[in-house]
C-alpha positions in Angstrom: -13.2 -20.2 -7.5 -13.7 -17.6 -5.3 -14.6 -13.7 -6.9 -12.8 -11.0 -5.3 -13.1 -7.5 -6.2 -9.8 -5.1 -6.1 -10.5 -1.6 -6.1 -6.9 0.5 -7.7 -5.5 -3.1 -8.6 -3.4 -1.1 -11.5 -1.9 0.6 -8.8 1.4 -0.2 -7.3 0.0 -2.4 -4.6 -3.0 -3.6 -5.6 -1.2 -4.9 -9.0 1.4 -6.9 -7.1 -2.2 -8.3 -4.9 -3.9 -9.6 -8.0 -0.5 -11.6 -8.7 -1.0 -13.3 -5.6 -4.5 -13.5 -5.6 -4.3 -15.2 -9.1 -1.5 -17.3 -7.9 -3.6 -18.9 -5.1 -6.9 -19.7 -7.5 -8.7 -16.7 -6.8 -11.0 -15.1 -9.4 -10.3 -11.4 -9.8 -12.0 -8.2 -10.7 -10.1 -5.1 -11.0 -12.0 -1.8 -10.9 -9.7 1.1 -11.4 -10.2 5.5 -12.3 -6.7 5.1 -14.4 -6.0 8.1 -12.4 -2.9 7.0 -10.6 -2.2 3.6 -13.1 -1.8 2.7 -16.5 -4.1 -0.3 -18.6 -0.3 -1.1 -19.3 -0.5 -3.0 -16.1 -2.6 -5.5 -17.1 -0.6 -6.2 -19.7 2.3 -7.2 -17.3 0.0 -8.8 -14.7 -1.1 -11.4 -17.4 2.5 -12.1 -18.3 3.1 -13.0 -15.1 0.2 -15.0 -14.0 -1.0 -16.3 -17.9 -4.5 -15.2 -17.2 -6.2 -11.3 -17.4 -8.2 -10.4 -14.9 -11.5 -9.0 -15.7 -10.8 -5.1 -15.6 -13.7 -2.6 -14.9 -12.9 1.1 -15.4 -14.9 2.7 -13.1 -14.5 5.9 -10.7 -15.6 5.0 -7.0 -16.7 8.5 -6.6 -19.9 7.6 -8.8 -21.8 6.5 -7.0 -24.5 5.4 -9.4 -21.5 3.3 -11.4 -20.7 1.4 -8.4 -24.4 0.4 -7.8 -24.5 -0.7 -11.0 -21.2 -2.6 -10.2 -22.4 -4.6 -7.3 -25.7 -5.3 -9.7 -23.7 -7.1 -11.9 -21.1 -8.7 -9.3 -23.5 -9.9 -6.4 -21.3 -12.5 -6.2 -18.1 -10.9 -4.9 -16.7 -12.8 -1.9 -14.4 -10.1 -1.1 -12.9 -6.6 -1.6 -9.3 -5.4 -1.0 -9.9 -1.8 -0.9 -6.7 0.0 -2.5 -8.3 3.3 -4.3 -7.5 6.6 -3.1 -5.2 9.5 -3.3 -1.7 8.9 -1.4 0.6 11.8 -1.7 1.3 13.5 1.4 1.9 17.1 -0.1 -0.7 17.1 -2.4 -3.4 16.2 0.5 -1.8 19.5 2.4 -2.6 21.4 -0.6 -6.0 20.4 -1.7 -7.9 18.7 1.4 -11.2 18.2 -0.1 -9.9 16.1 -3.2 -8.8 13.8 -0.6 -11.4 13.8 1.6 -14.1 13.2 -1.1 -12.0 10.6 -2.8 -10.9 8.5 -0.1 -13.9 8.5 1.9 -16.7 9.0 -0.3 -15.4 6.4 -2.4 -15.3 3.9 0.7 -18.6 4.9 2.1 -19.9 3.8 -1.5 -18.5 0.5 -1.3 -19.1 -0.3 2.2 -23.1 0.7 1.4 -23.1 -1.8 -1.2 -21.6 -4.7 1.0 -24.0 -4.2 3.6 -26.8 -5.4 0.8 -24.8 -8.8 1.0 -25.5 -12.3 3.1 -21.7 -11.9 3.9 -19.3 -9.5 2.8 -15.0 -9.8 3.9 -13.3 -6.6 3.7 -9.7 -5.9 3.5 -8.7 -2.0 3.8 -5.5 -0.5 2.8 -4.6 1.6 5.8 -0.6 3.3 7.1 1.5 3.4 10.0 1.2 7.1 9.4 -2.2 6.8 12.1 0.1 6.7 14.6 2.3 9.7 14.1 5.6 10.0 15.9 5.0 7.3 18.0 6.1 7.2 21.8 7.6 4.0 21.9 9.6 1.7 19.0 8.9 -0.4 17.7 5.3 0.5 17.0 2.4 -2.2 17.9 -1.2 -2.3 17.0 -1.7 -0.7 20.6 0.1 2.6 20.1 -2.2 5.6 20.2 -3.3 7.0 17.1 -2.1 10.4 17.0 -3.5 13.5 15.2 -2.8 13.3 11.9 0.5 15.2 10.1 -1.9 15.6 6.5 -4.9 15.2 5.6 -4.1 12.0 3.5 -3.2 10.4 7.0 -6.6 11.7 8.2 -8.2 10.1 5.4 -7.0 6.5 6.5 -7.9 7.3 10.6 -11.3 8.4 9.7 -11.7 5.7 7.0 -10.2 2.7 9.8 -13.4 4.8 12.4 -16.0 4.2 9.3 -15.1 0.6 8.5 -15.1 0.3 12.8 -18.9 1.4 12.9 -19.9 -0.5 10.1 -18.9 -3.5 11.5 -20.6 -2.9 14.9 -24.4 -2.6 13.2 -24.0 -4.8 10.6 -23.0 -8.7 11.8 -22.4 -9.4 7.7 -19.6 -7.3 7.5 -15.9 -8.5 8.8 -13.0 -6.1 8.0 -9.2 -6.1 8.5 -7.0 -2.8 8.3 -3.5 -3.5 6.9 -1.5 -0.9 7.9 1.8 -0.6 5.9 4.8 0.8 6.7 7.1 1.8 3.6 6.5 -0.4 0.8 9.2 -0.8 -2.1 10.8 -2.4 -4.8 9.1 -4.4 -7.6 7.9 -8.1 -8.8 11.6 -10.1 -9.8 9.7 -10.5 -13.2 10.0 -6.6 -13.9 6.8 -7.0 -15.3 4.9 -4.9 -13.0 6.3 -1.9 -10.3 5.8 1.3 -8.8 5.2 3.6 -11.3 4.9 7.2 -9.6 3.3 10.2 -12.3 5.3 13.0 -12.6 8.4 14.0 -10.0 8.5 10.7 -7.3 7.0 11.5 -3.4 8.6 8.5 -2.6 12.4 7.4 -1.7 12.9 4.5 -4.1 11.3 5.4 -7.0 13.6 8.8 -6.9 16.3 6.6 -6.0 16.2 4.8 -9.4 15.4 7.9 -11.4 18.7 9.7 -10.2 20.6 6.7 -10.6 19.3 5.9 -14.5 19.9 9.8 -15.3 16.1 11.0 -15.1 16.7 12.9 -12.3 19.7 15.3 -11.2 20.4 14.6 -7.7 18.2 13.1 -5.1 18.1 15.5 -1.5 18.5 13.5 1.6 16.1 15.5 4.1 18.0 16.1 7.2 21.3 14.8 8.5 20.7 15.8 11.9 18.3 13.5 13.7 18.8 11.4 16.6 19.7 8.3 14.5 22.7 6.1 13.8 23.5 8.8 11.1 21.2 11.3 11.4 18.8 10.6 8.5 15.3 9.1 9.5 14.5 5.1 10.0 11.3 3.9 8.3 10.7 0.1 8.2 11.0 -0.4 4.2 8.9 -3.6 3.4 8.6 -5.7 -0.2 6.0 -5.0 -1.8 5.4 -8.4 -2.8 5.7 -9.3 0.9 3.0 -6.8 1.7 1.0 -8.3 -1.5 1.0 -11.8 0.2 -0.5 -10.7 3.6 -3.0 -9.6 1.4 -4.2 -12.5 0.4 -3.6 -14.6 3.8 -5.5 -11.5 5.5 -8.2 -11.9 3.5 -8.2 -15.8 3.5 -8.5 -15.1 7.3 -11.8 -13.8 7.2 -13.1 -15.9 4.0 -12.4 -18.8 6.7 -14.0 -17.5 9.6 -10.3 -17.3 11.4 -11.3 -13.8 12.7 -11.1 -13.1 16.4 -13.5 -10.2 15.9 -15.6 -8.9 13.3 -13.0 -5.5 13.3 -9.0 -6.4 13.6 -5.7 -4.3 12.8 -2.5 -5.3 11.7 0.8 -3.8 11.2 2.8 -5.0 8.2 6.6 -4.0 8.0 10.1 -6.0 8.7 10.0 -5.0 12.2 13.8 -3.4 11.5 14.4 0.0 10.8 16.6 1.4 8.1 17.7 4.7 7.8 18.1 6.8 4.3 21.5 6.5 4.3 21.1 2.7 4.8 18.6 2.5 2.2 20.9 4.6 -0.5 24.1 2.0 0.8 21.9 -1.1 0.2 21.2 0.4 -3.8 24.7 1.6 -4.5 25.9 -1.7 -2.8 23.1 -4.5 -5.5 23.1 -2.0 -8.5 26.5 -0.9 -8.5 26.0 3.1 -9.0 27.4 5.7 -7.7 24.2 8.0 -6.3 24.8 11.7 -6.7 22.8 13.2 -3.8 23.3 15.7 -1.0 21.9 16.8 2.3 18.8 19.2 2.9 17.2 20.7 5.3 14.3 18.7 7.0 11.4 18.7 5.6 7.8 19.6 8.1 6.1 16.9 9.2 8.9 13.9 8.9 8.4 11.4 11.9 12.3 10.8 13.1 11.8 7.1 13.0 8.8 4.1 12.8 9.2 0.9 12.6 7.1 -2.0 13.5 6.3 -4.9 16.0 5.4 -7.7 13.8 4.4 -9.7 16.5 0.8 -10.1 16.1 1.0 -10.1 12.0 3.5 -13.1 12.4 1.9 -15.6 15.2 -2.2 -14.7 14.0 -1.9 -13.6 10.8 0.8 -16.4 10.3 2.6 -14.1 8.0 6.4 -13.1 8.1 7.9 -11.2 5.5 10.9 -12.9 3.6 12.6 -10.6 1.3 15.5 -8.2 2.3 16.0 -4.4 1.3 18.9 -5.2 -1.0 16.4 -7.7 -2.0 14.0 -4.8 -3.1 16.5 -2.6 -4.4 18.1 -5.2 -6.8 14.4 -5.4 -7.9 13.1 -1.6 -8.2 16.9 -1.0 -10.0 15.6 -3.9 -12.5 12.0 -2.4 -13.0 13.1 1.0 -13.4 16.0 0.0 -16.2 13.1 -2.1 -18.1 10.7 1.2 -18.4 13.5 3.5 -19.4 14.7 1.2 -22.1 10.9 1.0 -23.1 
């Protein structure tokens, strides 16, 4: 069995990674700050898999306590790299908490795989690297703009450390995933997104406001040039984007790598707009959403979506399941937590 390390596996991502990880045969070690994720999770990643994974609370940005980590765990035949701070806003509003944790915490790491014979890497990166892009949909060639926040800084400088890494030191091979918008929850209701405090994200406000938890959910913007004049994002299953974890990282643990360094866009490749997105849930949950229309909010892209092209034929990975796929399932989740 092979070991692989998941750094924020609590979180909503890396939770839904270990479920596939532990589906395929792999060994997993969690480490996680609790900061963004509940011990909860483990709970509901057993139940879903019938084994715990072995859970090490631990704050990357110690860097003695991860020394110690890899002391113990020389054995680790990968790392999917989830931890770090991801709210947009927040990252405006207090740069240096993001730039210490989400690169300190993965120059920590990456100093520790260099001491290994071999070390695969798999980095959770974003479509927001490439800004408002100039053409749709978006490929792994479009420029990387400027980013809008800091927290999109955070993954272009973090894709530029993993890149230099990888050019000194012939042990290392990375991959950066970079997502588009991912949603909904495992069919199990088990595990989901669980967002602390007021949601940054669409769904998860989507689901409050329809279970009661929330008054009324603002629409940002009715007057872009889209279909209906709300922005298109490619919304992508989270337990889609959990799988290409696991086949990314089963790329490099084969040697199936064309170089040492490669990027890959995960998404649908279709766009949806917000109105689209709050149809698809009224249409599988059967509520009536009470929102309304507000002004746009800075530093909205007006639509990404993205070519899937090199994901599908090298990667060999296509995603399967449908938005109304993912709302049924984030509608299901988010009933299970309120009645708990």
């Amino acid at each position: 069995m092979r070991k692989i390390l998941v750094t924020g596996g609590l979180g909503f991502i890396g939770s839904h990674t270990v479920v596939e990880l532990q589906h395929e045969g792999y060994e997993v070690v969690i480490i996680d700050n609790l900061s963004n994720s509940s011990r909860e999770v483990l709970k509901g990643i057993t139940g879903i898999t019938g084994k715990e994974p072995l859970f090490v609370e631990l704050d990357l940005k110690d860097k003695q306590g991860v020394q110690d980590f890899f002391k113990t765990h020389n054995d680790v035949d990968g790392v999917i790299h989830f931890a770090a701070s991801k709210a947009v806003g927040e990252s405006v509003g207090n740069p240096l908490l993001y730039y210490e944790n989400n690169l300190n915490t993965l120059v920590y790491v990456l100093q520790e795989l260099n001491k290994l014979q071999a070390a695969n890497f798999i980095f959770s990166s974003s479509c927001t690297v490439y800004g408002q892009a100039d053409e749709l949909p978006i490929t792994e060639n479009a420029p990387v703009k400027p980013a809008e926040s800091p927290y999109g800084n955070t993954k272009q400088i973090g894709e530029e450390i993993i890149k230099d890494s990888c050019k000194v030191s012939p042990n290392l091979k990375a991959i950066a995933l970079r997502y588009f918008n991912p949603i909904g929850a495992h069919e199990s209701a088990l595990i989901g997104e669980l967002p602390i405090g007021v949601p940054l994200n669409l769904v998860p406000f989507i689901t409050q406001t329809a279970v009661g938890l929330r008054e009324q959910l603002s629409v940002f913007g009715d007057d872009y040039p889209t279909t209906d004049g709300t922005c298109v994002r490619d919304y992508i299953h989270v337990v889609d984007l959990a799988k290409a974890h696991v086949i990314a990282l089963k790329r490099l643990l084969d040697g199936e790598n064309a170089t040492n360094f490669e990027v890959f866009n995960l998404g649908t490749g279709t766009g949806s707009t917000v109105l689209e997105a709050i149809k698809s849930f009224e249409k599988v949950s059967g509520e009536h959403l009470n929102y309304k229309i507000a002004p746009r909010r800075e530093g909205d892209v007006v639509a990404a979506f993205a070519d899937t092209e090199k994901a599908n034929t090298e990667l060999g990975w296509t995603s399967e399941l449908t938005l109304d796929d993912a709302m049924r399932s984030a509608w299901k989740w988010e009933k299970k937590i309120r009645n708990k």
